[in-house]
TIKOLZA-440061 format. One record per atom (N, C-alpha, C): z, x, y; residue number from 1; atom name. Coordinates in nm, 3 decimals, padded with zeros to 5 digits. Layout:
N
        zz        xx        yy   seq   atom
         Z         X         Y   NUM     CA
...
END
This chain:
219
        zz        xx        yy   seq   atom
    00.000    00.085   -00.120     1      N
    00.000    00.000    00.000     1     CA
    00.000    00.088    00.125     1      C
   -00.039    00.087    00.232     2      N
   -00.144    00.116    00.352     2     CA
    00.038    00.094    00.411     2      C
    00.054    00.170    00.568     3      N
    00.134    00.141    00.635     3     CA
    00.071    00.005    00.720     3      C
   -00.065   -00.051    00.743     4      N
   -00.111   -00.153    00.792     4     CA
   -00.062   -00.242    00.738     4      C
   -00.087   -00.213    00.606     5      N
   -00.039   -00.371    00.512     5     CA
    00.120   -00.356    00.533     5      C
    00.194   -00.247    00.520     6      N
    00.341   -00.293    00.543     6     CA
    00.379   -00.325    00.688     6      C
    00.300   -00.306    00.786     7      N
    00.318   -00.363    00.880     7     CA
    00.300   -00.518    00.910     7      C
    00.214   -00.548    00.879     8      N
    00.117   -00.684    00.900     8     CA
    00.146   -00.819    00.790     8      C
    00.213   -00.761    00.672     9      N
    00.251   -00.824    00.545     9     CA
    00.118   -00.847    00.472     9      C
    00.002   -00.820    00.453    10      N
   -00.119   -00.909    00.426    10     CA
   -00.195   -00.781    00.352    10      C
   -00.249   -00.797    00.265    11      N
   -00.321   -00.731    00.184    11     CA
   -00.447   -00.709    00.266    11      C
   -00.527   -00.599    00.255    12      N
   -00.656   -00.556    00.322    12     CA
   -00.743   -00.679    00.235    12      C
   -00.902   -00.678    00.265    13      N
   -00.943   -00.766    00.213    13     CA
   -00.985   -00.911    00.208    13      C
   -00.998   -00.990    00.142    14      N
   -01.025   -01.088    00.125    14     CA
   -00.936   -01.206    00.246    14      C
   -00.760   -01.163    00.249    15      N
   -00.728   -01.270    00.326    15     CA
   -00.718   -01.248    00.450    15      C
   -00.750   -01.129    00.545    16      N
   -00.770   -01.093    00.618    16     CA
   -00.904   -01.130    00.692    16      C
   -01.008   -01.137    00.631    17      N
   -01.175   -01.188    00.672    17     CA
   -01.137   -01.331    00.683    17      C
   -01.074   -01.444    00.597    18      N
   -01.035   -01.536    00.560    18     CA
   -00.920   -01.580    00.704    18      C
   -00.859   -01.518    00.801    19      N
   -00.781   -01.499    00.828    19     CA
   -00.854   -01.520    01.009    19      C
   -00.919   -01.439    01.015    20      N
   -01.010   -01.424    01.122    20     CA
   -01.095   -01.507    01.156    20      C
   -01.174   -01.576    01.000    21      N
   -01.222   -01.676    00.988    21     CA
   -01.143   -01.810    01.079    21      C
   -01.063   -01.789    01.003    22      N
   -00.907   -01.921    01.065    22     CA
   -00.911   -01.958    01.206    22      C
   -00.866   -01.887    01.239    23      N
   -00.795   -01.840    01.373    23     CA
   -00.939   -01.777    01.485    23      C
   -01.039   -01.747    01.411    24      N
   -01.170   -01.787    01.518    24     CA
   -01.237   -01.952    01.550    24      C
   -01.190   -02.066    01.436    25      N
   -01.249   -02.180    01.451    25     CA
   -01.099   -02.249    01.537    25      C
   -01.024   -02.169    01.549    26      N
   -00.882   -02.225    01.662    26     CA
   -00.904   -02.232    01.795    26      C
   -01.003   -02.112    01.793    27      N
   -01.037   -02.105    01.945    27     CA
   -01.169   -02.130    02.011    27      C
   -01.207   -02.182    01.903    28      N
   -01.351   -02.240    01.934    28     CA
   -01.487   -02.148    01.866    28      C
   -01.450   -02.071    01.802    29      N
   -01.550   -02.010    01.723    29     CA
   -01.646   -01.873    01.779    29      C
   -01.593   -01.846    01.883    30      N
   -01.621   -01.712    01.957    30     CA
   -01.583   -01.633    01.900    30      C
   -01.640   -01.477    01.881    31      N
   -01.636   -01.398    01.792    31     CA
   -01.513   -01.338    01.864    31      C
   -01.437   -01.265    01.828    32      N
   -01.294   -01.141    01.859    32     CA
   -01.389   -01.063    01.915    32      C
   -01.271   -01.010    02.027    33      N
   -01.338   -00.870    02.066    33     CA
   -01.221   -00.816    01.970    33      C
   -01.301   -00.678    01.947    34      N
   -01.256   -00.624    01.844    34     CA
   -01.426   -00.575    01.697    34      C
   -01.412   -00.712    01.711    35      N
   -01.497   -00.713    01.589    35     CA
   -01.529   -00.713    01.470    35      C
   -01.609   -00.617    01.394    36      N
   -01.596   -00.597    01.283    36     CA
   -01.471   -00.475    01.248    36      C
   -01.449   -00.426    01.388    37      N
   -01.331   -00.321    01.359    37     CA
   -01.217   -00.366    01.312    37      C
   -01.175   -00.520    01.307    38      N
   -01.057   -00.577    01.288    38     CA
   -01.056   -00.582    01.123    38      C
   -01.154   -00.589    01.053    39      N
   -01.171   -00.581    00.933    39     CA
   -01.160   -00.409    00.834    39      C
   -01.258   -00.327    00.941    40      N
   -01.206   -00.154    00.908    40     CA
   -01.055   -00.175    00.944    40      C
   -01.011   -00.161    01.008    41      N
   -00.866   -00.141    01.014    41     CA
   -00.726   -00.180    00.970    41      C
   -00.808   -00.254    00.834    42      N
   -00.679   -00.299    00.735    42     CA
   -00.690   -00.151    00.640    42      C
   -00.772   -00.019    00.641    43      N
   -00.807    00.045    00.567    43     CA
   -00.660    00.172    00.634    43      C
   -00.633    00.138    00.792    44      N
   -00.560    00.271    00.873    44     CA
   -00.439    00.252    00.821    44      C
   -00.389    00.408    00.848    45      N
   -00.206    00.427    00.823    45     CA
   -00.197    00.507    00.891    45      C
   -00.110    00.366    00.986    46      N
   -00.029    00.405    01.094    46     CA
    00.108    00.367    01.078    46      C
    00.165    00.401    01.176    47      N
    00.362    00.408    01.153    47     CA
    00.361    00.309    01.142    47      C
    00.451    00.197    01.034    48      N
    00.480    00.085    01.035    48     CA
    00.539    00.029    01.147    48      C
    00.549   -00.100    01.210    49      N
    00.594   -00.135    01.302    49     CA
    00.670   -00.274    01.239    49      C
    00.703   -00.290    01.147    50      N
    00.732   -00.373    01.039    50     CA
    00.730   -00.360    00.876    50      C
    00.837   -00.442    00.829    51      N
    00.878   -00.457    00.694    51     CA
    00.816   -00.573    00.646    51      C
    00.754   -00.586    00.553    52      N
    00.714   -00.703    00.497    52     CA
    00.750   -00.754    00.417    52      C
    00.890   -00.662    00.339    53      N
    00.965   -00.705    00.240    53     CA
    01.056   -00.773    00.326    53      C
    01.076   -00.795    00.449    54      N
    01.188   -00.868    00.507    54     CA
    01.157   -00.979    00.587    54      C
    01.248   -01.096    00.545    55      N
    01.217   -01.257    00.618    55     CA
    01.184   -01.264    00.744    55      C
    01.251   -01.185    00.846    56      N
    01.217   -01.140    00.969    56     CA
    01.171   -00.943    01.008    56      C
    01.051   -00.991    01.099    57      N
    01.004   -00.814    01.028    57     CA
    01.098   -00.741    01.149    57      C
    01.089   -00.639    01.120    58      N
    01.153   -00.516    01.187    58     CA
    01.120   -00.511    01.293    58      C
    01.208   -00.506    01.423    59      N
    01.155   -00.477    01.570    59     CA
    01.040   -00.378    01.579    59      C
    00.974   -00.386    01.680    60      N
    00.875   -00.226    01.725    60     CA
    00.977   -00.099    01.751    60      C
    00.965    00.013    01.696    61      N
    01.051    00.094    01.718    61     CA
    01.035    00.235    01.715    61      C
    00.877    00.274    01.791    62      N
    00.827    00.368    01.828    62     CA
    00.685    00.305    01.891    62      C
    00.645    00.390    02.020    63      N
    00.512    00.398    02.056    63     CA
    00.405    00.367    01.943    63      C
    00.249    00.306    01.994    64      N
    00.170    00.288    01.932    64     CA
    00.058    00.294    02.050    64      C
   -00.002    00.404    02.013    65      N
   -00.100    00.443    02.128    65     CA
   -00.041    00.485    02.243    65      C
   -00.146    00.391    02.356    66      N
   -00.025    00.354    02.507    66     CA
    00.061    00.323    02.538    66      C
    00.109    00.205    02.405    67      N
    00.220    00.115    02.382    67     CA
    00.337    00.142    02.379    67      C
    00.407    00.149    02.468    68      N
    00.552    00.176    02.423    68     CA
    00.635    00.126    02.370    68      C
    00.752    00.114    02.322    69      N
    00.832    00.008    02.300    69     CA
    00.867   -00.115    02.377    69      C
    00.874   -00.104    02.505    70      N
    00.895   -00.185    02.576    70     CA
    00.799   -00.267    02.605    70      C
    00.654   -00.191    02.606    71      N
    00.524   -00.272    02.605    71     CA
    00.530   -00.397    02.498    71      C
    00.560   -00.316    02.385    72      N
    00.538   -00.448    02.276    72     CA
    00.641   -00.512    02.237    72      C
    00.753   -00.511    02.287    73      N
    00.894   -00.583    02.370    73     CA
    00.795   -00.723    02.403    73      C
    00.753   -00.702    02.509    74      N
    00.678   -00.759    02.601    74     CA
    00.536   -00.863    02.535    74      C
    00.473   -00.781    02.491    75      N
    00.411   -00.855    02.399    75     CA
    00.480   -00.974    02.252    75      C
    00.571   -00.953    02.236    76      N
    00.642   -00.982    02.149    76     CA
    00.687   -01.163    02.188    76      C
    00.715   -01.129    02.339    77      N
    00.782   -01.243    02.369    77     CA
    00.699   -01.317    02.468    77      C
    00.550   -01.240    02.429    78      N
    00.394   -01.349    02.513    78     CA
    00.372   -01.399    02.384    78      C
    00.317   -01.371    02.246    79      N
    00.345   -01.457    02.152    79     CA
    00.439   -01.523    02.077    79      C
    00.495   -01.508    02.127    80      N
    00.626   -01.586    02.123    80     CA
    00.643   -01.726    02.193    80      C
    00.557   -01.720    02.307    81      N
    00.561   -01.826    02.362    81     CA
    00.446   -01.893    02.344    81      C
    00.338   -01.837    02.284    82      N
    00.234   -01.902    02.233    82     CA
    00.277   -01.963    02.130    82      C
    00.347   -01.900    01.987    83      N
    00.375   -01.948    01.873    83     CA
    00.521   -01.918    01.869    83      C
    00.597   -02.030    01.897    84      N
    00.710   -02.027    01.935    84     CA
    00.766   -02.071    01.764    84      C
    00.912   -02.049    01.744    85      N
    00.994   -02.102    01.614    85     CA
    01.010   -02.267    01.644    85      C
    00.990   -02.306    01.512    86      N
    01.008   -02.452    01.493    86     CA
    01.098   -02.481    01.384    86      C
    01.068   -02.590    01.339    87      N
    01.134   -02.659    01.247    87     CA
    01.115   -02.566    01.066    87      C
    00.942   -02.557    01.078    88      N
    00.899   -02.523    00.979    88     CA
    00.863   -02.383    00.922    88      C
    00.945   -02.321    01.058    89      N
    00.905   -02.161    01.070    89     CA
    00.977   -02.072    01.139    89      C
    01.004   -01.973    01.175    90      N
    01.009   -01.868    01.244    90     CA
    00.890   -01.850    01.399    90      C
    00.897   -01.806    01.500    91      N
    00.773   -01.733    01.565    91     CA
    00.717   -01.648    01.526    91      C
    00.660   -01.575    01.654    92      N
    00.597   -01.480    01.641    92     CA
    00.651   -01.377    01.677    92      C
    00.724   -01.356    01.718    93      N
    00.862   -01.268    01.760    93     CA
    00.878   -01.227    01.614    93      C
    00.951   -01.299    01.539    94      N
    01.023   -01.276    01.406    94     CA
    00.940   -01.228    01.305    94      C
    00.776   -01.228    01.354    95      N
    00.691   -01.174    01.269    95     CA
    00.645   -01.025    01.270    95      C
    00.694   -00.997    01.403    96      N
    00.697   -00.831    01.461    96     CA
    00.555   -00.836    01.497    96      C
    00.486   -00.949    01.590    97      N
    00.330   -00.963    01.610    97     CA
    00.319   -00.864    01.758    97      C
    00.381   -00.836    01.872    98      N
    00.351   -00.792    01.926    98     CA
    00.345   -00.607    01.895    98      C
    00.384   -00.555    01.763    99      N
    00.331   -00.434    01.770    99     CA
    00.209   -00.419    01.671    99      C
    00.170   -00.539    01.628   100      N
    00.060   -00.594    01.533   100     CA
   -00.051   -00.542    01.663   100      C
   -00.035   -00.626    01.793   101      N
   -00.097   -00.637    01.922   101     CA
   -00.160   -00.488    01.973   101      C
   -00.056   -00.445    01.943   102      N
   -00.007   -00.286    02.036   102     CA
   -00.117   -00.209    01.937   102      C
   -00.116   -00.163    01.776   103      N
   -00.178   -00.152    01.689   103     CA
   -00.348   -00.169    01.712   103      C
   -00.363   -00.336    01.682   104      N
   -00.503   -00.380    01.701   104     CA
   -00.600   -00.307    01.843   104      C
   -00.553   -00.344    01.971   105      N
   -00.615   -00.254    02.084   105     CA
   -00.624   -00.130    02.058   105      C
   -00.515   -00.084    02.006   106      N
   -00.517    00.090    01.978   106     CA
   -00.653    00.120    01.895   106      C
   -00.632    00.068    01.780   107      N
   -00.737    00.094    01.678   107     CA
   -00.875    00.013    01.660   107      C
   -00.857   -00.107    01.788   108      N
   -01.018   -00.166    01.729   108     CA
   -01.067   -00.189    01.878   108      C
   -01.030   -00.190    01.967   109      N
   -01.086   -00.252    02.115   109     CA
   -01.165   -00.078    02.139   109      C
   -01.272   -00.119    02.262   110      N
   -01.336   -00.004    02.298   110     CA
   -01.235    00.047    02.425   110      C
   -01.242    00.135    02.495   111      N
   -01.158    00.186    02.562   111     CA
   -01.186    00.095    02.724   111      C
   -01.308    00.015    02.756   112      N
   -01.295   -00.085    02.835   112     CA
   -01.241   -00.184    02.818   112      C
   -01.267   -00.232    02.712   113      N
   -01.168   -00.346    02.682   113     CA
   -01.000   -00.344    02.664   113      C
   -00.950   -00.241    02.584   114      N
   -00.870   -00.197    02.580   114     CA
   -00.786   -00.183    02.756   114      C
   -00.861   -00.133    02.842   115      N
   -00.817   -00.144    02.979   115     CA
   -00.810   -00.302    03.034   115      C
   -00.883   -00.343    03.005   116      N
   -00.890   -00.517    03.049   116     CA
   -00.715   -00.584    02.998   116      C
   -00.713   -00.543    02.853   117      N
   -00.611   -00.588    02.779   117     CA
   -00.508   -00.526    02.833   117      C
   -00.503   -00.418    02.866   118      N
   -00.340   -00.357    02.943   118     CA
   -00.372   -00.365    03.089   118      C
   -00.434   -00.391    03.154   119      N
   -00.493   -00.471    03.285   119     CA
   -00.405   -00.579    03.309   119      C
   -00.433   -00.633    03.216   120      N
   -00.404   -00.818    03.182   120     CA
   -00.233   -00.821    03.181   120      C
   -00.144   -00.705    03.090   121      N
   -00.033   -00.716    03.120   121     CA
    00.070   -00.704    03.209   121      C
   -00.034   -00.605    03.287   122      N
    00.038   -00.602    03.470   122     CA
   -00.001   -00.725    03.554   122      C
   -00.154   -00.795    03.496   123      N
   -00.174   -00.938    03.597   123     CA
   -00.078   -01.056    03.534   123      C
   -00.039   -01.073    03.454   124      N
    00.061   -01.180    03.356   124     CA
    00.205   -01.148    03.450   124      C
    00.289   -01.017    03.466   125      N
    00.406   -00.995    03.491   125     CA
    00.357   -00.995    03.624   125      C
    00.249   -00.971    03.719   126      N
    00.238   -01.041    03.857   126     CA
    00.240   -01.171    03.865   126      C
    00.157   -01.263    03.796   127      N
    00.195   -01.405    03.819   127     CA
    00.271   -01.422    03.744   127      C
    00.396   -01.408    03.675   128      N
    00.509   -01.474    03.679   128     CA
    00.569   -01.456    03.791   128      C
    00.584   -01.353    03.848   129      N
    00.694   -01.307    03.944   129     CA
    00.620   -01.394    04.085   129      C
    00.517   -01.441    04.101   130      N
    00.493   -01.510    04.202   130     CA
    00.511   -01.648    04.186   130      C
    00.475   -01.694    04.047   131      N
    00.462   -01.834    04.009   131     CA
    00.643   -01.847    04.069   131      C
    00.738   -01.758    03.957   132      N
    00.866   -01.849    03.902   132     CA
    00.967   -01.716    03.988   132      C
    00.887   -01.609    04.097   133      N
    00.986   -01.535    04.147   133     CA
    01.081   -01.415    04.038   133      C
    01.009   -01.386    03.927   134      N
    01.097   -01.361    03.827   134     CA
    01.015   -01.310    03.732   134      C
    01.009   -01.201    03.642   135      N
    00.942   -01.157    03.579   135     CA
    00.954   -01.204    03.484   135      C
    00.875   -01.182    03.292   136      N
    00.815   -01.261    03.233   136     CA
    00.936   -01.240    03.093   136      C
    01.003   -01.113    03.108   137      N
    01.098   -01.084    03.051   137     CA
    01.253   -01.161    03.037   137      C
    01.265   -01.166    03.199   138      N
    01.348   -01.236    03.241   138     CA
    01.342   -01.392    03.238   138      C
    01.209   -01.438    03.253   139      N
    01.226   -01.559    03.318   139     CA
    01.235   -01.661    03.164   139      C
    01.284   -01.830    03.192   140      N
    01.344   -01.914    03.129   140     CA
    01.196   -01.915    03.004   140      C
    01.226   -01.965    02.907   141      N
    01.099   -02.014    02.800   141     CA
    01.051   -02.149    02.866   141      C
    01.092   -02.234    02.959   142      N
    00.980   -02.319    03.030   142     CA
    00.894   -02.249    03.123   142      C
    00.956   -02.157    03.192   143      N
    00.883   -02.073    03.300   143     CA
    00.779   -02.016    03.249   143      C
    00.828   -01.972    03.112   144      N
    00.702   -01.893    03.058   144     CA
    00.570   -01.955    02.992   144      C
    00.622   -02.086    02.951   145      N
    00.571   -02.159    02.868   145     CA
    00.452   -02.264    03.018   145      C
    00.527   -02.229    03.090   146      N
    00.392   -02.276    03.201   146     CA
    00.297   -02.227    03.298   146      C
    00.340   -02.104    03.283   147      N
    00.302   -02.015    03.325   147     CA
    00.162   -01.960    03.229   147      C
    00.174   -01.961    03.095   148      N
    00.086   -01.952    03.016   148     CA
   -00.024   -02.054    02.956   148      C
    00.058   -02.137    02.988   149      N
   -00.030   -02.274    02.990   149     CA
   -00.189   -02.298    03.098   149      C
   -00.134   -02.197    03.243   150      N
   -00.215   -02.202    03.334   150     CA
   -00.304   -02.084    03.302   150      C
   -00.279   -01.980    03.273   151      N
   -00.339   -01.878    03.235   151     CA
   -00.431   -01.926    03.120   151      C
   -00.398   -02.047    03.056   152      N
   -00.493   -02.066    02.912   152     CA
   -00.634   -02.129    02.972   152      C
   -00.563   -02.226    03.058   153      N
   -00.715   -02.291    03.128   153     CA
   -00.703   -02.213    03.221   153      C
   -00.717   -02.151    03.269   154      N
   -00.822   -02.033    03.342   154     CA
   -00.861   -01.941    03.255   154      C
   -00.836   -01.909    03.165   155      N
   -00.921   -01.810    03.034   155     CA
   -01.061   -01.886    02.993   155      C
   -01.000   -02.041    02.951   156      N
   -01.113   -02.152    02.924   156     CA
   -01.232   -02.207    03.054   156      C
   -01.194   -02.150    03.151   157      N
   -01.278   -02.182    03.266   157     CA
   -01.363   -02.066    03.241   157      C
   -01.283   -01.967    03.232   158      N
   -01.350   -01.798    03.249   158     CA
   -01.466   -01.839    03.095   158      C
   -01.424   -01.864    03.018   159      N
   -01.521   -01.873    02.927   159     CA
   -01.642   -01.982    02.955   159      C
   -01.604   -02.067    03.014   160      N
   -01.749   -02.119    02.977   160     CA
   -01.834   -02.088    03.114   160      C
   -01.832   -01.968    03.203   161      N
   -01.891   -01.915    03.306   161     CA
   -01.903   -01.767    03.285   161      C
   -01.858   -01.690    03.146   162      N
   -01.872   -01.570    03.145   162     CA
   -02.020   -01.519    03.088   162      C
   -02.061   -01.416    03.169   163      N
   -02.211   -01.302    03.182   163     CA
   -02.175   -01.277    03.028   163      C
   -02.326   -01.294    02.926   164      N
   -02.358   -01.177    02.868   164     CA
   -02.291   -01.020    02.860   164      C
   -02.172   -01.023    02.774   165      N
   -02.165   -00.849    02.772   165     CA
   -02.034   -00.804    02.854   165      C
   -02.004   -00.935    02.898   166      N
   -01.875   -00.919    03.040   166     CA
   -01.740   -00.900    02.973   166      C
   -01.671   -00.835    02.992   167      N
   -01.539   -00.886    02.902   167     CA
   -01.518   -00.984    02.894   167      C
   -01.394   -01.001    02.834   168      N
   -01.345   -01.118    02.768   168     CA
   -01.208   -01.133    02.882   168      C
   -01.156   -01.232    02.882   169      N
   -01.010   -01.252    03.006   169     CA
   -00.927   -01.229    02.926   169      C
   -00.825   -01.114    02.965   170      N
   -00.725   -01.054    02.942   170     CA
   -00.617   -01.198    02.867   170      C
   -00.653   -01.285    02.885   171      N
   -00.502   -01.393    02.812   171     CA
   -00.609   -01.421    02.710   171      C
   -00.724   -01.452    02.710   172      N
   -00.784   -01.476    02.564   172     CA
   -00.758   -01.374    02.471   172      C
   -00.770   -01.273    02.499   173      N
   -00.708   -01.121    02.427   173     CA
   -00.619   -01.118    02.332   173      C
   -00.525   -01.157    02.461   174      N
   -00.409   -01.151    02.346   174     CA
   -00.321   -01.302    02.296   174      C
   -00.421   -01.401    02.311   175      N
   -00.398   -01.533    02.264   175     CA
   -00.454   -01.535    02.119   175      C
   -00.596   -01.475    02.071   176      N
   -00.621   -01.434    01.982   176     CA
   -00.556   -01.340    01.892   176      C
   -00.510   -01.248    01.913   177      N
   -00.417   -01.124    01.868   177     CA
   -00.293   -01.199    01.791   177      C
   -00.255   -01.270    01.916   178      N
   -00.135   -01.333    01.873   178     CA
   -00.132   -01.396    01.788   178      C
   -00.253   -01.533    01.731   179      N
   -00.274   -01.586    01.629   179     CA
   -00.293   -01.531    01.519   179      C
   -00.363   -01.413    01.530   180      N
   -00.408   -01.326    01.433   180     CA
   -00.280   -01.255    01.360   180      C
   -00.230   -01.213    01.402   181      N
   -00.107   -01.144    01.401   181     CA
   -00.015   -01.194    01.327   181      C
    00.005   -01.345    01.363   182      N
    00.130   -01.460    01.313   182     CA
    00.083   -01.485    01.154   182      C
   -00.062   -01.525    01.170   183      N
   -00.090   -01.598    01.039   183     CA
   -00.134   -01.509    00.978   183      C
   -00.134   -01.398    00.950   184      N
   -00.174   -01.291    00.839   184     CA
   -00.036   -01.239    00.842   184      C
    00.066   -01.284    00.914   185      N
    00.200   -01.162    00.869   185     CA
    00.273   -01.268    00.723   185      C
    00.378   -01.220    00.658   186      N
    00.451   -01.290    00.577   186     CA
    00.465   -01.434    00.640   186      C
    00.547   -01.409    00.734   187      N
    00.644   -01.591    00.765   187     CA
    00.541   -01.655    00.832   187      C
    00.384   -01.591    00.837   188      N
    00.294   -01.713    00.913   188     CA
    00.260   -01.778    00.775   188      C
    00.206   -01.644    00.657   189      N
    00.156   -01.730    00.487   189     CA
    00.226   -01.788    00.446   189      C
    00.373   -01.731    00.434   190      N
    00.455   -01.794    00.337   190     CA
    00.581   -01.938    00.381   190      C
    00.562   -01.944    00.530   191      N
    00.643   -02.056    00.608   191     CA
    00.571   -02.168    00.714   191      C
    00.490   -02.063    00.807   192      N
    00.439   -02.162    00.847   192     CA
    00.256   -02.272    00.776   192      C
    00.251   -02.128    00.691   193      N
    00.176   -02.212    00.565   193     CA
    00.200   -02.256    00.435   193      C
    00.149   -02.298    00.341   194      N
    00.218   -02.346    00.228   194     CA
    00.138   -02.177    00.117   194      C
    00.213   -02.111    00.047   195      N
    00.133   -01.991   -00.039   195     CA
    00.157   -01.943   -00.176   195      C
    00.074   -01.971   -00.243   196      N
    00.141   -01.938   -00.365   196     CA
    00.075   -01.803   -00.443   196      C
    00.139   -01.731   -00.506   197      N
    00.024   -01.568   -00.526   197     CA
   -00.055   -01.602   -00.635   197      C
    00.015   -01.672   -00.794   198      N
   -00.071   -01.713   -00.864   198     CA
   -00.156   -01.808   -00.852   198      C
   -00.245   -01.848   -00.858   199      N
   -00.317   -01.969   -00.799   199     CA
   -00.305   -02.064   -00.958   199      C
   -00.249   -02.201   -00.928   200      N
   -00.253   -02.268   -01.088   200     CA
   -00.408   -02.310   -01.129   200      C
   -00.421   -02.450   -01.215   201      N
   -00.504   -02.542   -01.232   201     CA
   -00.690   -02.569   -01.120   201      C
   -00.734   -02.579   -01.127   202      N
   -00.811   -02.614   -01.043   202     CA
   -00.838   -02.768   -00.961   202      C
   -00.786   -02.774   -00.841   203      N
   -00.774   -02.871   -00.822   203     CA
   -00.867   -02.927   -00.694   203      C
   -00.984   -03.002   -00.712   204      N
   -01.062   -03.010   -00.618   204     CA
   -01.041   -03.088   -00.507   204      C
   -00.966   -03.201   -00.558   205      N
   -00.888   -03.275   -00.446   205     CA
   -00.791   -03.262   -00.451   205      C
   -00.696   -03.316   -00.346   206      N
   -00.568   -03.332   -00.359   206     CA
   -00.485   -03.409   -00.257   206      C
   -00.424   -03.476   -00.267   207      N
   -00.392   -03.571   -00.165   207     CA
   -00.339   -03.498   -00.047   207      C
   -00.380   -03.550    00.043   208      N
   -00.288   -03.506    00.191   208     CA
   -00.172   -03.595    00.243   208      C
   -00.092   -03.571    00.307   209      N
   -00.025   -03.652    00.420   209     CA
   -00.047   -03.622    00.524   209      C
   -00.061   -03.650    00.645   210      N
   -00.093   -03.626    00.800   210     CA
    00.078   -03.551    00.792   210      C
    00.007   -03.405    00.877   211      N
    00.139   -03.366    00.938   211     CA
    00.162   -03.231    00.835   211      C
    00.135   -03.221    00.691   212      N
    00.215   -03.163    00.590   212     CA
    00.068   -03.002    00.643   212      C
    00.191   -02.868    00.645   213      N
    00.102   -02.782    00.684   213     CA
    00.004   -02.724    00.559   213      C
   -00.100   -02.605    00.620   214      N
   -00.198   -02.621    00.541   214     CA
   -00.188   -02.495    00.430   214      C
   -00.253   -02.476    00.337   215      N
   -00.229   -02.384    00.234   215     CA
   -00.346   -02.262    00.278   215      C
   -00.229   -02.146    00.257   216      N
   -00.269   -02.008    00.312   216     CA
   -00.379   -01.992    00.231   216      C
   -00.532   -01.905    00.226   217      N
   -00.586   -01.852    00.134   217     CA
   -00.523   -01.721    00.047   217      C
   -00.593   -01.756   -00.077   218      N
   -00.499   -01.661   -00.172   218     CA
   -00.541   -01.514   -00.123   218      C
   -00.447   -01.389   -00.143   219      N
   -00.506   -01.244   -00.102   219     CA
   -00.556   -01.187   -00.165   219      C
END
């Protein structure tokens, strides 16, 4: 096993493509920046930034790239407020997604984009501190939670007016990341989806209930 995979909880491979797949028809089916690099880079070993043997993964607890600790502190608790803990789960916090974040730019963004994306985290901690007077660290989980809300439709404006070739808006970035991150780690497969490793019977239908979450692909 890869320090990626013990970071990320998720086997290289199959549920990873499967994964991207997911979480690209979430956001409307626009390709990742990133790319096909997001797929090479279940192959890297890098310092773990997480346990995958554990229910909640391991804080970030060394640099990753540019990233410092505090960077992906920071990141930690922007998906966090995207994919916040519920009833049926843990966040994204508890999944150790923001050094997933820190990781992915390091190893798959081009070095423009990559600037857009750490661009984006000095324009986020400016508009909080103007929106709510208060930085993004500090400020309440409604503050943040509306604050990002506005940033989402202006990402979605930015998209359906963006040039051929232009970057991508720094909150789509890491709104994607973040998804990516959650549902390929352990507590996105194994809690906030339904997962089982052996696969039983073949079952082509199967009843639903509205509401009941959906079953992870096998790895």
């Amino acid at each position: 096993m890869t320090d990626f995979e013990k970071m990320t909880g998720v086997a290289a491979g199959i549920a990873r493509r499967e994964a991207i797949k997911r979480v690209s028809v979430l956001l409307g089916g626009v390709a990742f920046v990133g790319g096909s690099q997001l797929l090479t880079a279940c192959a890297g070993d890098r310092p773990p930034g997480a346990d995958s043997t554990k229910t909640a993964a391991t804080p970030a607890a060394a640099p990753i790239g540019e990233f410092s600790v505090a960077d992906q502190q920071f990141l930690d608790e922007v998906a966090d407020t995207i994919l916040p803990t519920t009833t049926k789960s843990p966040g994204a916090k508890a999944a150790a997604t923001g050094p997933f974040m820190a990781l992915m730019v390091t190893d798959t963004y081009t070095p423009e984009d990559q600037k857009v994306f750490r661009d984006g985290m000095t324009k986020l901690e400016e508009a909080c501190k103007a929106k709510h007077g208060t930085g993004y660290m500090q400020a309440t989980s409604e503050q943040r939670t509306a604050l990002l809300t506005e940033l989402d439709t202006e990402q979605h404006a930015f998209q359906k007016t963006r040039k051929p070739g232009e970057a991508q808006h720094y909150f789509r970035m890491m709104k994607e990341l973040a998804l990516l991150g959650f549902f390929t780690s352990e507590i996105g497969y194994t809690q906030a989806m339904r997962y089982k490793e052996t696969p039983g019977k073949y079952e082509p239908c199967l009843p639903y209930t509205k509401g009941e979450t959906s079953w992870a692909p096998h790895a």
